[in-house]
C-alpha positions as CSV (number, residue, x, y, z in Angstrom):
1,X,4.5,-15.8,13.3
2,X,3.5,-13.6,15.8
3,X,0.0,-13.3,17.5
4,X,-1.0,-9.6,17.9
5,X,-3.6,-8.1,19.7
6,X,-5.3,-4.6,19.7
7,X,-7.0,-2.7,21.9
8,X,-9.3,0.2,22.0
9,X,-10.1,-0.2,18.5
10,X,-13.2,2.1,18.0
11,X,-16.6,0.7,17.0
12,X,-16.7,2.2,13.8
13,X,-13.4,1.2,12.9
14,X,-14.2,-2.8,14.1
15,X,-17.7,-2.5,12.2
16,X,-15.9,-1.7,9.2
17,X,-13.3,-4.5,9.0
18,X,-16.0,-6.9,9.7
19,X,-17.8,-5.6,6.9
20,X,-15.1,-5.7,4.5
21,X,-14.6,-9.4,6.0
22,X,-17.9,-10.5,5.3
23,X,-17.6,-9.1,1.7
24,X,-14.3,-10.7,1.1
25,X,-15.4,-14.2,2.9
26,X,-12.6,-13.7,5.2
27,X,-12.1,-13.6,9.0
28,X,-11.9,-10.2,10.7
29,X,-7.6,-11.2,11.6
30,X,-7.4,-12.3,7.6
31,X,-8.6,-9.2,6.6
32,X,-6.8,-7.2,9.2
33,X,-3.1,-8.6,8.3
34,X,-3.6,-7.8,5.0
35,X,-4.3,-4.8,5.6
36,X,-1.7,-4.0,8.1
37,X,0.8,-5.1,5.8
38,X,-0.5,-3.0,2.8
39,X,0.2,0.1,5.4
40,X,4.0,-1.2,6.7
41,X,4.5,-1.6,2.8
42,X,3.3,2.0,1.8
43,X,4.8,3.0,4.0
44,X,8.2,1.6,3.5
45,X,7.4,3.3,-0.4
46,X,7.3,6.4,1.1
47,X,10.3,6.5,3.0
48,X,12.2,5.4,-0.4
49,X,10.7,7.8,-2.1
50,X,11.5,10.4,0.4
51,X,15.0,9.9,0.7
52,X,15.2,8.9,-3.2
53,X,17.5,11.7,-5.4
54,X,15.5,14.6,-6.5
55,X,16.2,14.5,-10.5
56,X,14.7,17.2,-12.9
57,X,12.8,15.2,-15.5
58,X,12.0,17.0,-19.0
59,X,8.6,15.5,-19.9
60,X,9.9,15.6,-23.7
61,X,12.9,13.1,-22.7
62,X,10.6,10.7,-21.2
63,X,8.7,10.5,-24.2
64,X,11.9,10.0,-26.4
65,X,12.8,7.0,-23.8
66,X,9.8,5.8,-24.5
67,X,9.1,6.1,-28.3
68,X,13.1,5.0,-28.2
69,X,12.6,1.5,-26.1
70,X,9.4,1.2,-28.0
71,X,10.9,1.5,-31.5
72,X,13.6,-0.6,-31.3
């Protein structure tokens, strides 16, 4: 793994995570990689979705997939 380190991270911003620490009982760098990685993972989701297909969905086949898949 790699070691990271940030800069310039305003106060608010540094006050925050250590709250959020605290509350959790985890370290500040704990915390901080998780959250860093929920962001890379969102994201990643995004870009999918972005360059996904666009498809025109009738709301009244969904629910027939559904009660279908549901049925049987």
């Amino acid at each position: 793994m790699r070691t990271l380190y940030l800069r310039n991270v305003p106060d608010e911003v540094a006050r925050a995570l250590e709250e959020l620490a605290r509350r959790e009982s985890m370290s500040v760098s704990s915390l901080a990689v998780r959250e860093l990685k929920a962001a890379v993972a969102f994201r990643a989701n995004a870009e999918v979705l972005h360059e996904a297909p666009r498809r025109e969905l009738d709301l009244e086949d969904i629910v027939q997939a559904v009660r279908s898949g549901r049925d049987t």
